[in-house]
C-alpha positions in Angstrom: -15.0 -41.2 -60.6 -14.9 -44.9 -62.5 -18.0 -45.0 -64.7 -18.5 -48.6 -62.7 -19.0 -46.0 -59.0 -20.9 -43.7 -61.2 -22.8 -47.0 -62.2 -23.0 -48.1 -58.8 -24.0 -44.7 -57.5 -26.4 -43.9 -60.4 -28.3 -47.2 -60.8 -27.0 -49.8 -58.8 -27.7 -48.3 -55.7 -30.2 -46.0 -57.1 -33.5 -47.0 -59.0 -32.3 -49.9 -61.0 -31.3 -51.6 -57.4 -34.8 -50.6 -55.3 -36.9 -51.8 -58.5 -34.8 -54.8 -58.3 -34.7 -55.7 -54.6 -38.9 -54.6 -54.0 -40.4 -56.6 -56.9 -38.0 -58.7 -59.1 -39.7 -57.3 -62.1 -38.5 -58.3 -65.5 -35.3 -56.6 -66.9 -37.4 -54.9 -70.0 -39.4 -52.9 -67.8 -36.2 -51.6 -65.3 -35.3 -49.8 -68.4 -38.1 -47.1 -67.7 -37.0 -46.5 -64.1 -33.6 -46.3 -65.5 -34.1 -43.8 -68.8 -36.0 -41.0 -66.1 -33.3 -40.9 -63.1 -30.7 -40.2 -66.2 -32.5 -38.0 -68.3 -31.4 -35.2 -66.8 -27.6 -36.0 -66.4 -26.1 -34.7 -69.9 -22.4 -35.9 -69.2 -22.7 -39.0 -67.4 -25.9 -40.5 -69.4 -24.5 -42.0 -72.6 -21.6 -43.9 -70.3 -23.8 -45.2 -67.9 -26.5 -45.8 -70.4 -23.7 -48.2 -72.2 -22.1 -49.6 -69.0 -26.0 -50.9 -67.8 -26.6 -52.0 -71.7 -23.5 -53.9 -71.6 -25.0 -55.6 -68.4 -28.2 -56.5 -69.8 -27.0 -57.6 -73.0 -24.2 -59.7 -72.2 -25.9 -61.5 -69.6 -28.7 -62.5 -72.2 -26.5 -62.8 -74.5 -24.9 -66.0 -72.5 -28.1 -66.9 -72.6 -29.1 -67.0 -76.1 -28.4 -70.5 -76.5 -30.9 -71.9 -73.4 -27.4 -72.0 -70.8 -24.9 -69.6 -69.6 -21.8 -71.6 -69.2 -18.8 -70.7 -66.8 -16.7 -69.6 -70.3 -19.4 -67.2 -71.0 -19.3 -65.6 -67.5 -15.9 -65.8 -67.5 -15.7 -64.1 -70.8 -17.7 -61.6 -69.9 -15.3 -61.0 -66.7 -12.5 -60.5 -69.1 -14.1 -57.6 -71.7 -15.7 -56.0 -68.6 -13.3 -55.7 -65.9 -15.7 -54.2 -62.9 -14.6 -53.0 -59.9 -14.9 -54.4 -56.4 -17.1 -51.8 -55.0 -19.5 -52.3 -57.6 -18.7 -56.1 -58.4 -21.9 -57.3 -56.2 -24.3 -54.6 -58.0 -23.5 -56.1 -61.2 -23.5 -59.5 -60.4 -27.3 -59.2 -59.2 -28.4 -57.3 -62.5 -26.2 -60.0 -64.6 -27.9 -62.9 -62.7 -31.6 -61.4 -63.1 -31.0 -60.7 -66.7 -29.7 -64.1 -67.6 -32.9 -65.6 -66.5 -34.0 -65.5 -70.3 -32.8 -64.0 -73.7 -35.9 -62.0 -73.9 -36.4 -58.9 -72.6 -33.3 -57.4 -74.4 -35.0 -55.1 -76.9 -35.5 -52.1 -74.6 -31.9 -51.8 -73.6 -30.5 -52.1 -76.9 -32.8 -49.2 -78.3 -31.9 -46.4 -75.4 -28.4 -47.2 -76.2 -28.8 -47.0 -79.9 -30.5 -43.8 -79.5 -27.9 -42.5 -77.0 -25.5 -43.5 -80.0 -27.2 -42.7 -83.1 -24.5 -40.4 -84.6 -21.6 -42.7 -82.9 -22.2 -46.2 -84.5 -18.5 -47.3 -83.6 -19.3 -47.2 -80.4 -22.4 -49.8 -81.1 -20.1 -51.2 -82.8 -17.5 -52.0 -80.0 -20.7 -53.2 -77.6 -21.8 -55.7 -80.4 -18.1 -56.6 -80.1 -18.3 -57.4 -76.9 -21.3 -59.4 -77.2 -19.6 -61.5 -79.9 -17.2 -62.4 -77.7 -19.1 -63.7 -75.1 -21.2 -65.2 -77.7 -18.3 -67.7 -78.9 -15.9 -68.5 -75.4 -17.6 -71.7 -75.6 -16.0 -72.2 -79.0 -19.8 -72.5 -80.2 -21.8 -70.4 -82.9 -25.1 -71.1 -81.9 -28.2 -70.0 -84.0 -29.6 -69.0 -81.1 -27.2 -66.7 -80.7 -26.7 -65.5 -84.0 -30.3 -64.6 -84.5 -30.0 -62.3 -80.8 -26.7 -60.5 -82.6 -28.9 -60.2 -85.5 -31.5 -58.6 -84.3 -29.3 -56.5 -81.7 -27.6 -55.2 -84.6 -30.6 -54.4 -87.0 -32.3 -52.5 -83.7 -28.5 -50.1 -83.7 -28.7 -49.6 -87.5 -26.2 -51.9 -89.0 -26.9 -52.7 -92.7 -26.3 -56.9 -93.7 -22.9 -55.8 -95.1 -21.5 -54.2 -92.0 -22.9 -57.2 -89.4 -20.9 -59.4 -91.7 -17.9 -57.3 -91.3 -18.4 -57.3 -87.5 -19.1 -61.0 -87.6 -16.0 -61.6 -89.7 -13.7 -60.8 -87.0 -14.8 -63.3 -84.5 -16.3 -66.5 -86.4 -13.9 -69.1 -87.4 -15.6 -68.7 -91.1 -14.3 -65.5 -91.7 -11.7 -64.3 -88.8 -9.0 -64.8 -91.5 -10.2 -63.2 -93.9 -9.0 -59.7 -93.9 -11.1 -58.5 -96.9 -14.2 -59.3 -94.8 -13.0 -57.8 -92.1 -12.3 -55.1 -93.9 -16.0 -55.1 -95.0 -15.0 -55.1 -98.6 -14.7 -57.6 -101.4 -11.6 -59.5 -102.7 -12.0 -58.0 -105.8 -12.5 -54.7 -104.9 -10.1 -51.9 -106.6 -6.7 -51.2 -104.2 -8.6 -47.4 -103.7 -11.4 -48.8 -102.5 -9.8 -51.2 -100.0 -7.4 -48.5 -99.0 -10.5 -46.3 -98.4 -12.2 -48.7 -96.2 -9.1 -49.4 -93.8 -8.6 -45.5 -93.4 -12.4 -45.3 -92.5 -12.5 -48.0 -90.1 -9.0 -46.7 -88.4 -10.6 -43.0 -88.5 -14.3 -44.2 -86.7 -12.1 -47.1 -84.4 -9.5 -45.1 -82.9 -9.8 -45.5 -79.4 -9.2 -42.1 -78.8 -12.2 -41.2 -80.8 -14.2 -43.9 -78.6 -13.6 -42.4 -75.9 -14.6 -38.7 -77.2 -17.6 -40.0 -78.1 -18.4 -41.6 -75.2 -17.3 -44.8 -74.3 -16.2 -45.5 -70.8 -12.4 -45.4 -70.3 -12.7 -49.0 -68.3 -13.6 -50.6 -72.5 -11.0 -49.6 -74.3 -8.8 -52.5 -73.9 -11.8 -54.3 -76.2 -11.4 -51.3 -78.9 -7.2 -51.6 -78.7 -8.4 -55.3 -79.8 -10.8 -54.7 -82.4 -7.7 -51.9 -83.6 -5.4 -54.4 -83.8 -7.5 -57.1 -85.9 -8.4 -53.8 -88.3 -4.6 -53.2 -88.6 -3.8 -57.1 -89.1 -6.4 -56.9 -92.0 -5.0 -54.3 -93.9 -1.2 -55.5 -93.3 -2.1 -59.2 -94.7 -3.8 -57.0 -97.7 -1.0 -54.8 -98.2 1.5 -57.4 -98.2 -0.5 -59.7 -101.0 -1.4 -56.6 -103.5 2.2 -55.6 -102.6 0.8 -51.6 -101.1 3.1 -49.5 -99.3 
């Protein structure tokens, strides 16, 4: 079973939908229904758990900036392809959570709990959220400060958001030493070192062990690539095999 019909099954249809159709409460407060109908589901938790975070977020994410424009939705249509038995269940938590931009903090600390000892995998959502973040070929501060604080509450040190950051602002997308996270002037060892750690924790394959739902990892193929690009544009200037 699709982690979007577990999602549908699990949530959608389950507690998440009946506190949502009875009272309309706010999205930070669904999270509690949410955390005790999965608590006791071991294997199917941590993917549901992301695949309703990635819900949450992205939809207040588009709305960071005071409007969610078509590119946004759109955007977020491309990273997260949902299926049509479970389109209409994520389009009413989507449209409920971009209300506001508040509201967010709850979701984004079950799933960095759920992903402590797995921060690529935070790593790919906040990936996601970047992306949705600039389709409107805009860096807002609004926006910046929600990826901010998203990626303090999942443990990401200044120097790794600006890695993460690197990839997708027009500032540092080509720059391959940021993306690497590592300074221009850093020794070839240490550059080499950083590449082979990012390919090591990135690997889709290793996503997916850890956790992450089979239907995102066309977004960490992406992110693989832009890793690989990096190191190639590196390689080629310091003249490494």
């Amino acid at each position: 079973m699709s982690i979007w019909n577990k999602l549908k099954k699990d949530v959608l249809d389950g507690p998440l939908g009946a506190v949502l159709n009875a009272a309309q409460k706010k999205v930070d407060e669904i999270s509690e229904a949410v955390s005790e109908r999965m608590s006791a589901r071991k294997d199917a938790t941590k993917q549901i758990a992301f695949t309703t975070a990635v819900i949450v977020l992205g939809a207040k994410m588009a709305k960071a900036d005071g409007v969610v424009t078509r590119d946004e939705v759109d955007a977020f249509k491309q990273v997260f392809q949902v299926e049509a038995a479970a389109a209409k269940g994520v389009a009413r938590v989507f449209n409920i959570a971009k209300k506001d931009a508040h509201g967010f903090e709850p979701y984004a600390r079950q799933v960095a709990r759920l992903f402590r000892e797995q921060p690529a995998v935070l790593e790919q959502l906040i990936d996601a959220l970047f992306h949705i973040a600039k389709a409107d070929n805009q860096y807002h501060p609004g926006e910046k400060a929600f990826l901010e604080k998203v990626g303090e509450i999942f443990g990401f040190d200044r120097r790794t958001f600006l890695r993460i950051e690197a990839k997708h602002t027009v500032a540092g997308a080509d720059d391959p030493y940021r993306v690497l996270g590592v300074a221009a002037y850093a020794p070839d060892e240490e550059v080499r070192a950083a590449y082979l750690t990012l390919v090591r924790e990135h690997h889709p394959d290793t996503l997916m062990a850890q956790g992450l739902p089979e239907e995102f990892v066309e977004q960490a193929n992406t992110r693989m690539a832009k890793i690989n690009a990096a190191w190639d544009a590196v390689a080629k200037d310091r003249g490494l095999d």
